[in-house]
KEZAKOL-781567 format. One record per atom (N, C-alpha, C, O, CB): atom name; x, y, z; residue number from 1. Coordinates in pm, whole numbers, padded with zeros to 5 digits. Glycine has a CB too. Layout:
+------+--------+--------+--------+-----+
: atom :      x :      y :      z : seq :
+------+--------+--------+--------+-----+
:   CA :      X :      Y :      Z : NUM :
...
+------+--------+--------+--------+-----+
This chain:
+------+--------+--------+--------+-----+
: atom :      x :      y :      z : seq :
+------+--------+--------+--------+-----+
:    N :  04236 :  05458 : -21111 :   1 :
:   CA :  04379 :  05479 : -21114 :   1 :
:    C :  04405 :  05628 : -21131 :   1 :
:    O :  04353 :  05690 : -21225 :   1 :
:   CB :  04445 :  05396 : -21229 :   1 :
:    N :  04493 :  05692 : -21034 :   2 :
:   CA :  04526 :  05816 : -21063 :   2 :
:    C :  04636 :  05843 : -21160 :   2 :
:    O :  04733 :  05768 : -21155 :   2 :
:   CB :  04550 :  05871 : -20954 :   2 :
:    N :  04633 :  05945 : -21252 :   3 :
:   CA :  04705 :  05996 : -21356 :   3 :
:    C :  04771 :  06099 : -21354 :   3 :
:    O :  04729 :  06182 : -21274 :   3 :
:   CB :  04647 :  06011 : -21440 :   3 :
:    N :  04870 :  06131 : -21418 :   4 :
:   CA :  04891 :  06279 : -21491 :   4 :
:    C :  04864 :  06261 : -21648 :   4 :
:    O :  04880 :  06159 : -21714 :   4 :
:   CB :  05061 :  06344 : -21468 :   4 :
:    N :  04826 :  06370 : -21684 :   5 :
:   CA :  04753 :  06394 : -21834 :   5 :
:    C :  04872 :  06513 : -21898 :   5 :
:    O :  04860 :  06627 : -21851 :   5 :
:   CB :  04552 :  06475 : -21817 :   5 :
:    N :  04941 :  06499 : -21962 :   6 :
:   CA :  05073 :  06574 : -22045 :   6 :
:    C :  05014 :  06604 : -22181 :   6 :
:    O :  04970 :  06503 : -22236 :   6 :
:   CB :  05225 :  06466 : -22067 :   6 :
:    N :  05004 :  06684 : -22231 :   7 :
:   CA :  04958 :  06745 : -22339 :   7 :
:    C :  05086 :  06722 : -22464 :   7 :
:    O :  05191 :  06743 : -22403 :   7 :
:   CB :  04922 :  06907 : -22295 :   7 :
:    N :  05108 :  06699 : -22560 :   8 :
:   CA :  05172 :  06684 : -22675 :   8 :
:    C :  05145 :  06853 : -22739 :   8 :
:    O :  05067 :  06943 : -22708 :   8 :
:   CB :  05104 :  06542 : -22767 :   8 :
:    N :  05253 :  06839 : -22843 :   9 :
:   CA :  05237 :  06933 : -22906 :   9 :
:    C :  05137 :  06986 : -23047 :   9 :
:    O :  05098 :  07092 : -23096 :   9 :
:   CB :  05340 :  06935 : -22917 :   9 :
:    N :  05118 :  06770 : -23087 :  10 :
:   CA :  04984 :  06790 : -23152 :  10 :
:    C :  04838 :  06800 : -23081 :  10 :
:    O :  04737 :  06756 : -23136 :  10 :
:   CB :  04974 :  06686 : -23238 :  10 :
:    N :  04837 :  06849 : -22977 :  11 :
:   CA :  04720 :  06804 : -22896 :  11 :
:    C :  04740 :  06681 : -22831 :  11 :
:    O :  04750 :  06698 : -22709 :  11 :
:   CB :  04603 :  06790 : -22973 :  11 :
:    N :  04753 :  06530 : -22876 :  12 :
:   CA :  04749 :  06425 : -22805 :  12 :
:    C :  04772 :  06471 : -22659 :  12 :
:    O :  04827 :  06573 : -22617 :  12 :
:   CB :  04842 :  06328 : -22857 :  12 :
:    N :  04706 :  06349 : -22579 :  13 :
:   CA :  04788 :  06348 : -22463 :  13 :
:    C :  04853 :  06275 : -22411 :  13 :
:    O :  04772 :  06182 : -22416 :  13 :
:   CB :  04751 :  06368 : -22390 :  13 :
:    N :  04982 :  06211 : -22333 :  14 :
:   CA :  05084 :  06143 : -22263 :  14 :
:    C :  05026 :  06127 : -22154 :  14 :
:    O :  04991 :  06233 : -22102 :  14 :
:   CB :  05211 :  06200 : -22251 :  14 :
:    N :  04981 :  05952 : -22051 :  15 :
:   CA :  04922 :  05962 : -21910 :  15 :
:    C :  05050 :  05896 : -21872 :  15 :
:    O :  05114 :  05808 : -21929 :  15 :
:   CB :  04764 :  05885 : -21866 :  15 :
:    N :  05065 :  05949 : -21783 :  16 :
:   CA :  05147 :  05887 : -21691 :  16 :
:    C :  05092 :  05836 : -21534 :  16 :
:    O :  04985 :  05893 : -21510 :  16 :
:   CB :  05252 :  05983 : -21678 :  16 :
:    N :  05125 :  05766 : -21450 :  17 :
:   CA :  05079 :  05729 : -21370 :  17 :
:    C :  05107 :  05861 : -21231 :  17 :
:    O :  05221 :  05907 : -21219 :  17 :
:   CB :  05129 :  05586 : -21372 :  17 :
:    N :  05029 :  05894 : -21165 :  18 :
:   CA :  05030 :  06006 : -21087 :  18 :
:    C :  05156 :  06006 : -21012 :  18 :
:    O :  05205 :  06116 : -20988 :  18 :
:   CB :  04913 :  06014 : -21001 :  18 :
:    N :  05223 :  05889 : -20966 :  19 :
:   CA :  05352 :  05891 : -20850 :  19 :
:    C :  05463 :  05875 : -20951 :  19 :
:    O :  05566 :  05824 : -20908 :  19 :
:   CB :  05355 :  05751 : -20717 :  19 :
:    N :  05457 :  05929 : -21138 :  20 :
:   CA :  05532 :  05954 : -21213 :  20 :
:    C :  05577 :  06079 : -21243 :  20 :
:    O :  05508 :  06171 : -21200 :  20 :
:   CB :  05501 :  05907 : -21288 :  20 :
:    N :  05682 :  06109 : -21309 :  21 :
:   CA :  05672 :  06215 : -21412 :  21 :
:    C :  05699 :  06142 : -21540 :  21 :
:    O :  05753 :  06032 : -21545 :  21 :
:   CB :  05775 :  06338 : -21389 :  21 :
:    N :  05640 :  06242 : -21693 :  22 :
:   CA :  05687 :  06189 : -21779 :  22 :
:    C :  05825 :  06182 : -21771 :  22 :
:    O :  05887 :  06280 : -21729 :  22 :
:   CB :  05644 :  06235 : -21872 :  22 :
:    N :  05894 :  06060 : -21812 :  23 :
:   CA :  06017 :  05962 : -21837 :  23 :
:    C :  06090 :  06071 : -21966 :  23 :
:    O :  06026 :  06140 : -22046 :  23 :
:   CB :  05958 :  05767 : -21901 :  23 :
:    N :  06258 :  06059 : -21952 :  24 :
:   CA :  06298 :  06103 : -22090 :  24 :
:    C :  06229 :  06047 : -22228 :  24 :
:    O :  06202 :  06123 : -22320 :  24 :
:   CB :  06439 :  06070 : -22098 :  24 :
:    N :  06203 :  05902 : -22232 :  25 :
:   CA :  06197 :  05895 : -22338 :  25 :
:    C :  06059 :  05951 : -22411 :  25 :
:    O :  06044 :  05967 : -22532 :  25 :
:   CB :  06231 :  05777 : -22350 :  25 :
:    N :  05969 :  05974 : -22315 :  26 :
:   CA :  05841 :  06032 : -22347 :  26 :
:    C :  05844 :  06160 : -22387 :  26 :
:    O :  05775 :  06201 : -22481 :  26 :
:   CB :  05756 :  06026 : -22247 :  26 :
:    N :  05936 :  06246 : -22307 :  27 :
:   CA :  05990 :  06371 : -22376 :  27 :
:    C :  06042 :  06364 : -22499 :  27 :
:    O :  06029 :  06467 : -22566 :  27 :
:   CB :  06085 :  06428 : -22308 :  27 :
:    N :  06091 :  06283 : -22545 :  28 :
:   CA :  06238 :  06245 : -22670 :  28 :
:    C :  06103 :  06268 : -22785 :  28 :
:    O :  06083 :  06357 : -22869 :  28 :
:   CB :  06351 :  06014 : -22668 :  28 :
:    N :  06027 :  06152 : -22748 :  29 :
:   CA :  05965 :  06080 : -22877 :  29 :
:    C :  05831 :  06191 : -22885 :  29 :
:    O :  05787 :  06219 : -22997 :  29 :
:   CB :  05915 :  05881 : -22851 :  29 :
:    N :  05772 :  06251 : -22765 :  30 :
:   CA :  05644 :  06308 : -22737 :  30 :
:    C :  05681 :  06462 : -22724 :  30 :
:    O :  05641 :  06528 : -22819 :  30 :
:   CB :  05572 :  06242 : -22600 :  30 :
:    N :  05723 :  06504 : -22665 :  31 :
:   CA :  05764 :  06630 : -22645 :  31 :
:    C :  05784 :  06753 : -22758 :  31 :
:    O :  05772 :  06739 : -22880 :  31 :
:   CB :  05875 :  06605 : -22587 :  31 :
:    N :  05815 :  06870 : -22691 :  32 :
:   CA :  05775 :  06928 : -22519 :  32 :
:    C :  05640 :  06881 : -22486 :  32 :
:    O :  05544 :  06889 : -22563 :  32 :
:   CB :  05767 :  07113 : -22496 :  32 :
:    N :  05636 :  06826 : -22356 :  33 :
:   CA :  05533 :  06781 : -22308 :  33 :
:    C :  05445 :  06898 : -22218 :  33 :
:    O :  05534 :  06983 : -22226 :  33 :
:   CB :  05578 :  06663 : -22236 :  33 :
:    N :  05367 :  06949 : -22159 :  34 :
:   CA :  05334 :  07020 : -22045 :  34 :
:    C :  05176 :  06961 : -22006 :  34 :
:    O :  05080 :  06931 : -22077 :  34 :
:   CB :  05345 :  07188 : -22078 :  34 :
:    N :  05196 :  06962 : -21861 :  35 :
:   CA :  05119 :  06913 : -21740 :  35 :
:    C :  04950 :  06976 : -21783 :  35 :
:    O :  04930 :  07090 : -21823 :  35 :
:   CB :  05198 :  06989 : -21572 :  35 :
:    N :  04863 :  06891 : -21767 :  36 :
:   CA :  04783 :  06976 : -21807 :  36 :
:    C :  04646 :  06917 : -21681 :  36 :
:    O :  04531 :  06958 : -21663 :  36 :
:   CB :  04763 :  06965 : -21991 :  36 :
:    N :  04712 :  06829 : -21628 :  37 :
:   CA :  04568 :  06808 : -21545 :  37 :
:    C :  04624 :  06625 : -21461 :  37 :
:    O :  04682 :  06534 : -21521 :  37 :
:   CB :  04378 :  06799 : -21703 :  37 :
:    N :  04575 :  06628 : -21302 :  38 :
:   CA :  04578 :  06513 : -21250 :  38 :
:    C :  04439 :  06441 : -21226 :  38 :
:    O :  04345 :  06490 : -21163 :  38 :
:   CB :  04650 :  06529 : -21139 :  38 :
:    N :  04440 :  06340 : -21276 :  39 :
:   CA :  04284 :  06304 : -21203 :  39 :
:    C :  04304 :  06121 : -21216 :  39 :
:    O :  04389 :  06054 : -21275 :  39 :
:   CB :  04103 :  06385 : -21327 :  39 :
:    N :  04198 :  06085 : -21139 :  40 :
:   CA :  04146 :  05989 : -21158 :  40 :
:    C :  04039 :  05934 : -21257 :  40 :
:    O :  03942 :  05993 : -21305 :  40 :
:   CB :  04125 :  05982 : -21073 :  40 :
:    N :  04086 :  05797 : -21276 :  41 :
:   CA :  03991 :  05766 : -21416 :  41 :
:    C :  03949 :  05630 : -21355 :  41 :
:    O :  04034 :  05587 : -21277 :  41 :
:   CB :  04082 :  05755 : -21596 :  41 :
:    N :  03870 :  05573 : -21366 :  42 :
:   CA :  03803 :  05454 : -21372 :  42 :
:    C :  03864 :  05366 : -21476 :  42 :
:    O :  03861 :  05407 : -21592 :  42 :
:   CB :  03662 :  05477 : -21396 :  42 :
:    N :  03926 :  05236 : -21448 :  43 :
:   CA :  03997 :  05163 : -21545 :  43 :
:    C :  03918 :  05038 : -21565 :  43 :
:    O :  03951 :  04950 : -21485 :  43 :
:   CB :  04143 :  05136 : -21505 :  43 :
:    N :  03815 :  05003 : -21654 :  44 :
:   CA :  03721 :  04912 : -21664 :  44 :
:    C :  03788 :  04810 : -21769 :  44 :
:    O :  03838 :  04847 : -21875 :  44 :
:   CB :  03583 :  04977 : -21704 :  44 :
:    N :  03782 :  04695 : -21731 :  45 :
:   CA :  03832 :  04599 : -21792 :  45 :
:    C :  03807 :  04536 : -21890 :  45 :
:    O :  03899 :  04483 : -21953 :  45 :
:   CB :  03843 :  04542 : -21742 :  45 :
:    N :  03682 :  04524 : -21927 :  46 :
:   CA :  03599 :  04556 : -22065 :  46 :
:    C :  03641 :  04658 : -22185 :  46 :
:    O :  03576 :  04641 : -22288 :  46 :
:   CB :  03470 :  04613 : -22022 :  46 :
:    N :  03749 :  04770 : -22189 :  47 :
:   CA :  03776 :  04832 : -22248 :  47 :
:    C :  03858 :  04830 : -22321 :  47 :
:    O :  03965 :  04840 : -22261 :  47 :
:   CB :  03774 :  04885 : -22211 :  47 :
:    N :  03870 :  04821 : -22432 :  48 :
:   CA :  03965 :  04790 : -22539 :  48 :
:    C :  04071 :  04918 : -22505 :  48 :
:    O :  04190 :  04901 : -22479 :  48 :
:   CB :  03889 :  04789 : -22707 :  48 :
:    N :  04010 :  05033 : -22509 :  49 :
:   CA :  04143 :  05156 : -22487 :  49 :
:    C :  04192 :  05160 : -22342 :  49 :
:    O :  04305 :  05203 : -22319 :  49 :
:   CB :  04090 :  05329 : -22521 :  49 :
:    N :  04131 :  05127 : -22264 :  50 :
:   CA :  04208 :  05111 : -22133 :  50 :
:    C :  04331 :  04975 : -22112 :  50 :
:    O :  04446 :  04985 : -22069 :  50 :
:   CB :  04084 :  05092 : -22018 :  50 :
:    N :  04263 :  04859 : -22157 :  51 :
:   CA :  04351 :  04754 : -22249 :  51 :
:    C :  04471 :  04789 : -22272 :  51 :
:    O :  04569 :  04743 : -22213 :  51 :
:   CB :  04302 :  04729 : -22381 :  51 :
:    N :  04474 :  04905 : -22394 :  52 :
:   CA :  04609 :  04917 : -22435 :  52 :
:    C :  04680 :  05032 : -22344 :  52 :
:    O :  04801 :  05020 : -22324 :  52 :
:   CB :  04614 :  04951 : -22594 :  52 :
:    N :  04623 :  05124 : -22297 :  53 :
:   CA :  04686 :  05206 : -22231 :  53 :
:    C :  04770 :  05122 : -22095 :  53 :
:    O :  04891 :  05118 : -22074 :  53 :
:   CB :  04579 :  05317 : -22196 :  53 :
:    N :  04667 :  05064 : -22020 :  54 :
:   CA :  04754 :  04989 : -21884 :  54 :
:    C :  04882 :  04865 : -21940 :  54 :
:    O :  04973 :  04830 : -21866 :  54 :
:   CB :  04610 :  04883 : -21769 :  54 :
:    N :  04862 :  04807 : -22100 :  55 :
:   CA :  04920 :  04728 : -22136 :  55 :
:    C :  05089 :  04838 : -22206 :  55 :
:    O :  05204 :  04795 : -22218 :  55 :
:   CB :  04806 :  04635 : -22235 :  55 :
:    N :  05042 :  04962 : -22232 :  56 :
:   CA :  05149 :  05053 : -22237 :  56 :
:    C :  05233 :  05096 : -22122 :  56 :
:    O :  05354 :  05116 : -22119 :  56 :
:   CB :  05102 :  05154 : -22284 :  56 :
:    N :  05121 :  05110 : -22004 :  57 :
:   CA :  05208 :  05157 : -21887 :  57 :
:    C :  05272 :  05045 : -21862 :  57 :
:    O :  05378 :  05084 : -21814 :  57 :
:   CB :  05139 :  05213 : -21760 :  57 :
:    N :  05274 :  04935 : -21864 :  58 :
:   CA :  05372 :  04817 : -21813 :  58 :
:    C :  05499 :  04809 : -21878 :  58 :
:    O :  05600 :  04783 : -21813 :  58 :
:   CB :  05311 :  04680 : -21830 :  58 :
:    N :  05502 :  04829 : -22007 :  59 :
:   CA :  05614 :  04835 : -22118 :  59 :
:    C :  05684 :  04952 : -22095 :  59 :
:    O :  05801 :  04934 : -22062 :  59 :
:   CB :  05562 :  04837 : -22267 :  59 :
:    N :  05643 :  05071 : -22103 :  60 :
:   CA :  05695 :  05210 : -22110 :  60 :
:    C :  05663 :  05290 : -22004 :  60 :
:    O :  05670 :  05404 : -22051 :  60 :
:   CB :  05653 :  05277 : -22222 :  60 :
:    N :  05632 :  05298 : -21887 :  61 :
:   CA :  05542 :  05386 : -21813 :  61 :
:    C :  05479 :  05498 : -21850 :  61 :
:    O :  05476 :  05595 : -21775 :  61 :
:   CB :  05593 :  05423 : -21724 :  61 :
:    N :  05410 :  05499 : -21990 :  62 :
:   CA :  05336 :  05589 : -21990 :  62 :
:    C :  05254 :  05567 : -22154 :  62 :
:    O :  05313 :  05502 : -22240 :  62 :
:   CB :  05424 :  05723 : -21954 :  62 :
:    N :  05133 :  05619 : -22178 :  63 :
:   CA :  05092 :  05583 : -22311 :  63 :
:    C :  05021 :  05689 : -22352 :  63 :
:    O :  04961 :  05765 : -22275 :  63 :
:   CB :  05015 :  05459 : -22323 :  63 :
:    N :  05025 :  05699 : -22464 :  64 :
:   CA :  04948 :  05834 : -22578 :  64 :
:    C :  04805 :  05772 : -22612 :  64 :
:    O :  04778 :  05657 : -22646 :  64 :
:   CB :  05051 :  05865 : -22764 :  64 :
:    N :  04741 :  05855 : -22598 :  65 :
:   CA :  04601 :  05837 : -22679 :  65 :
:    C :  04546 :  06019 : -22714 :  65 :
:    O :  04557 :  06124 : -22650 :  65 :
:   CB :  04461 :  05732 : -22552 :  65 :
:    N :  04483 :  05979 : -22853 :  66 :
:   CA :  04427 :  06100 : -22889 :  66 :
:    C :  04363 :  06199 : -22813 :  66 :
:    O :  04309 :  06195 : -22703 :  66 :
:   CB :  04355 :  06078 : -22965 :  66 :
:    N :  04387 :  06322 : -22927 :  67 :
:   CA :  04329 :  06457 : -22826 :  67 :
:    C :  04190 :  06390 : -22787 :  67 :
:    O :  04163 :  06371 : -22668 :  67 :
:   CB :  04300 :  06640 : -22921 :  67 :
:    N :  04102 :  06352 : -22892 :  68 :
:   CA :  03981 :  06338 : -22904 :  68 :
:    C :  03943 :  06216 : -22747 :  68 :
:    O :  03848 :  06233 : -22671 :  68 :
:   CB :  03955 :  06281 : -23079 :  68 :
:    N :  04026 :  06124 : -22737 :  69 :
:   CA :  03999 :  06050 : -22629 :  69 :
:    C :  04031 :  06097 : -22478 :  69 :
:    O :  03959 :  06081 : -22379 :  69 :
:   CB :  04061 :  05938 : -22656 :  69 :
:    N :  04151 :  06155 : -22486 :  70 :
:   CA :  04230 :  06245 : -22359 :  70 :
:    C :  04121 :  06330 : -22291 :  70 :
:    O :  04073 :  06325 : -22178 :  70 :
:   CB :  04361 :  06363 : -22420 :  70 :
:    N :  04095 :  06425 : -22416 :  71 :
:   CA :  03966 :  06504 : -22373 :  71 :
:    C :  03833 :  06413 : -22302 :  71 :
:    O :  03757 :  06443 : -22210 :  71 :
:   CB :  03909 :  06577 : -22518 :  71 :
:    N :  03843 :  06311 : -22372 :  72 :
:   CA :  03677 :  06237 : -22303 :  72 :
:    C :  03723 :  06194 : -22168 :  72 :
:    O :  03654 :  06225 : -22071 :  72 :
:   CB :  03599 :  06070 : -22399 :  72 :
:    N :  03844 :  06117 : -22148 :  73 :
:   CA :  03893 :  06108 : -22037 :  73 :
:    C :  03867 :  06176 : -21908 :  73 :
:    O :  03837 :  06117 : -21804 :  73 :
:   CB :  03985 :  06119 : -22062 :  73 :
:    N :  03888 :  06359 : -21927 :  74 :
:   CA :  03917 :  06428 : -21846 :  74 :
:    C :  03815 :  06483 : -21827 :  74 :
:    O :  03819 :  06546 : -21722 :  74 :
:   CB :  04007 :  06489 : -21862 :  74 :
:    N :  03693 :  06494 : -21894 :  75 :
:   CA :  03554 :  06526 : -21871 :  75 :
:    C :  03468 :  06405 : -21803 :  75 :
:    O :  03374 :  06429 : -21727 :  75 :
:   CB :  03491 :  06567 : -22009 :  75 :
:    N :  03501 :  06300 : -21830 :  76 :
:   CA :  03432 :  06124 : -21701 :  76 :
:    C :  03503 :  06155 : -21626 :  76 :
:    O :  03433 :  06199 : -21535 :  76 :
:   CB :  03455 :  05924 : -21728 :  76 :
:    N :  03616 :  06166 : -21595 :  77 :
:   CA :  03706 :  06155 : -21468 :  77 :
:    C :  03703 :  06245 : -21343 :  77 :
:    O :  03652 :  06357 : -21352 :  77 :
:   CB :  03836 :  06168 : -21511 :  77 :
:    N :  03744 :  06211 : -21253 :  78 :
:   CA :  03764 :  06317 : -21146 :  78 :
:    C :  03850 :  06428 : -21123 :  78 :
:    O :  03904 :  06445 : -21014 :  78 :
:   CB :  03783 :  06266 : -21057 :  78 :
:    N :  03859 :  06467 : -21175 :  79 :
:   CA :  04006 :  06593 : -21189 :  79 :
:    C :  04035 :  06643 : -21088 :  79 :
:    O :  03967 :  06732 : -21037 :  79 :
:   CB :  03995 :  06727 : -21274 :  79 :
:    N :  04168 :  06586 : -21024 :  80 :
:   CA :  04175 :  06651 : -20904 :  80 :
:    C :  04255 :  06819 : -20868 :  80 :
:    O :  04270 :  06899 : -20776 :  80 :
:   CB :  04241 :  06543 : -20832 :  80 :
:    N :  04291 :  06795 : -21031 :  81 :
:   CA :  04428 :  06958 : -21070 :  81 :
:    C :  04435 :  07001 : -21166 :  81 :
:    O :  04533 :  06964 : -21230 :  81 :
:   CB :  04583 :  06953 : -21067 :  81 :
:    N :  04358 :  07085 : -21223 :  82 :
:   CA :  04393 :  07147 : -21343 :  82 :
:    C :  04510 :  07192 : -21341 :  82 :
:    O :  04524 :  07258 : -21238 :  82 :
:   CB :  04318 :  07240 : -21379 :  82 :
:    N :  04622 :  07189 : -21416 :  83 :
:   CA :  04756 :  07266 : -21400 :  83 :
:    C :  04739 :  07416 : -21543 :  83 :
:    O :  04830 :  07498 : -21558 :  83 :
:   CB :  04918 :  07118 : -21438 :  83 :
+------+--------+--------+--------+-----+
């Protein structure tokens, strides 16, 4: 699944789905947000954190997970844009 990866101001990061932008309310509650990278990730179904993230994008279009995970994310993944 392709992404955008939005950086928080504590570090976290905001994914949004690539044919998104972050949504107001992701700004409201998350923000200032800034772009920090598009890529593809492998969404394995076995995964408890992918689990909740795709179970977030359905509710909200978009979900937070830690710096610490964001980062692991974007180092497995395919990065197609550093911004």
């Amino acid at each position: 699944m392709d992404f955008k990866a939005y950086r928080r101001p504590d570090g976290a990061y905001v994914l949004v789905p690539d044919c998104l932008v972050a949504s107001r309310d992701a700004q409201a509650r998350h923000g200032p947000l800034v772009l920090v990278a598009r890529f593809d990730a492998p969404c394995p179904a076995e995964d408890p954190v992918w689990n909740r993230v795709l179970g977030d994008l359905d509710r909200q279009s978009y979900a937070v997970v830690r710096r610490e995970t964001g980062e692991q994310l974007l180092r497995l993944a395919t990065v197609s844009e550093l911004v």
